[in-house]
C-alpha positions in Angstrom: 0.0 0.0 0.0 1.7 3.3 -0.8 1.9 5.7 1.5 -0.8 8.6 0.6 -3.3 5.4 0.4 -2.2 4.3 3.9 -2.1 8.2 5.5 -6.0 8.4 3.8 -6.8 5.2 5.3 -5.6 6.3 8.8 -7.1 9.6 8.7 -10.2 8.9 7.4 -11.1 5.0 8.9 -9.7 5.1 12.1 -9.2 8.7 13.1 -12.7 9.2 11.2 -11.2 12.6 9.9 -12.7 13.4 6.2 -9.8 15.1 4.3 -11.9 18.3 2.4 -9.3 20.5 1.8 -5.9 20.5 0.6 -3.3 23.2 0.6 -0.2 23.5 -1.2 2.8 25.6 0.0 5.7 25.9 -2.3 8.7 27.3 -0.5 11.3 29.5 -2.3 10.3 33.5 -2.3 6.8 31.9 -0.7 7.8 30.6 2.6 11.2 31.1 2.6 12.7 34.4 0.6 16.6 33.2 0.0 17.7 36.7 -1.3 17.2 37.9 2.1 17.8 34.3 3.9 14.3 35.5 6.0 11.2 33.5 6.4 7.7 34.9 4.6 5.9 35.2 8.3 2.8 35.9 7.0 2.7 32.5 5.0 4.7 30.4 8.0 1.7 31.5 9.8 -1.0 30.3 7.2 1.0 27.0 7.1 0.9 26.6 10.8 -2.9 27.0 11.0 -3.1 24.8 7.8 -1.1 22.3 9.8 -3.1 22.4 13.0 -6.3 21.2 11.2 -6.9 17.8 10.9 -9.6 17.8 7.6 -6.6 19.5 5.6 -3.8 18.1 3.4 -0.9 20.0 3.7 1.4 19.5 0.9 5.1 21.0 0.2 5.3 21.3 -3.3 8.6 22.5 -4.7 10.7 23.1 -8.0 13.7 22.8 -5.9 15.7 19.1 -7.1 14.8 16.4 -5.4 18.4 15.3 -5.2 19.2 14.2 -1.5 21.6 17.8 -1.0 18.7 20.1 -1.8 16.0 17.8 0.3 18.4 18.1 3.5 19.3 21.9 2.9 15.5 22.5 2.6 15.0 20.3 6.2 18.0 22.2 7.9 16.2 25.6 6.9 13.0 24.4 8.2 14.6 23.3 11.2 16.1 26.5 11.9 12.5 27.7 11.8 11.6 24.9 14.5 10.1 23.2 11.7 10.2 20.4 9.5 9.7 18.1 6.5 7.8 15.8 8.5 5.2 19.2 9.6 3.6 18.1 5.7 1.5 15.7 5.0 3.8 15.0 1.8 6.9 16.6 0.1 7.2 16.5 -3.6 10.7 17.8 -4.7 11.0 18.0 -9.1 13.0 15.4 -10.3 15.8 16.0 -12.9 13.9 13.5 -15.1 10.9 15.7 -15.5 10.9 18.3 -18.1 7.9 20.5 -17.9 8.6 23.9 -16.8 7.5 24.5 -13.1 3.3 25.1 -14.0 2.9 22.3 -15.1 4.8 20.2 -12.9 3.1 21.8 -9.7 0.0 21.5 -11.7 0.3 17.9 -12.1 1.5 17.3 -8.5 -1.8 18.7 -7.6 -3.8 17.1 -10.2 -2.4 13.6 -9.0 -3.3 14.6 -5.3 -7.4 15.5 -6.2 -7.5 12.4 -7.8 -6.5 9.9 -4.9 -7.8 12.2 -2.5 -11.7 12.4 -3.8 -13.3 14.3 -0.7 -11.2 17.5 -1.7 -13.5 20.1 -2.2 -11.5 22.8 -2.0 -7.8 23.6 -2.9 -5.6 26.3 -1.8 -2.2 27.2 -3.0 0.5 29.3 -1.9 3.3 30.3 -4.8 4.9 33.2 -5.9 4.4 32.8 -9.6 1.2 34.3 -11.5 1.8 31.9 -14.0 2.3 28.8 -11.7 -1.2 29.8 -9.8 -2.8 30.5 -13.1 -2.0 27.2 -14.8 -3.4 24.9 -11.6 -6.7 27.1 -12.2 -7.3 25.8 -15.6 -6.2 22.6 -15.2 -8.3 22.1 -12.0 -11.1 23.7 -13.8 -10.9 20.9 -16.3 -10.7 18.2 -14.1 -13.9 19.1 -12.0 -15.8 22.8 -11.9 -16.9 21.8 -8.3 -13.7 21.9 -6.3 -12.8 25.8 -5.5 -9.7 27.2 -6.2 -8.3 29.6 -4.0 -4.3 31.2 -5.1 -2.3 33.0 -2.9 0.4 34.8 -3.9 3.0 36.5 -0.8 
């Protein structure tokens, strides 16, 4: 059983939790802005909240390489924030094999989470790029009209 089947089985059958919502946090110049090496508080705050509610997903969704240097840097900063990797419900981190441009990547990543997650009725999602927030609208339009779409840019 993977493991976003067994975390849905969990939270919905035993802890009798229906997942409704599913937010997506991207984290360079969104939580984190490396140009100033300073946290985004207003969106570390959001994601807390996010965090503390049990019918939310809370997703890390990221451009950065999902080589084993860039996962541990993105940990350490977290850390240093008293936070951490494990704070998500899932991390997805672009492979070097993928070769889509980072809408549709982030698009797909959230695509693929809908999909096995069939309660979500609504989707919110933090990133710094118009055109990143604009391509999940379409494409979650087109996959179903009735989840809402809320995009936050910091």
């Amino acid at each position: 059983m993977n493991r976003l089947l067994l975390e849905n089985y969990i939270k919905n059958i035993i802890e009798n939790i229906e997942i409704n919502e599913l937010h997506v946090f991207d984290f360079d110049m969104t939580l984190y802005d490396h140009s100033s090496k300073s946290w985004i508080q207003e969106v570390i705050t959001q994601l807390k909240n996010s965090i503390e509610r049990p019918e939310v997903r809370v997703i890390l969704c990221t451009a950065r390489s999902k080589e084993e240097k860039y996962i541990l840097k993105t940990e350490e900063l977290l850390n240093s924030n008293d936070m951490s990797l494990a704070d998500f419900d899932d991390c997805y981190f672009k492979s070097s094999s993928r070769k889509e441009g980072e809408p549709k990547y982030k698009s797909y990543v959230i695509l693929d989470e809908v999909h096995a997650n069939k309660k979500i009725k609504k989707v919110k999602f933090w990133d710094d790029r118009e055109d990143t927030l604009e391509q999940v609208k379409i494409d979650l339009k087109n996959y179903n009209r009735r989840i809402s779409y809320e995009a936050i840019k910091p």
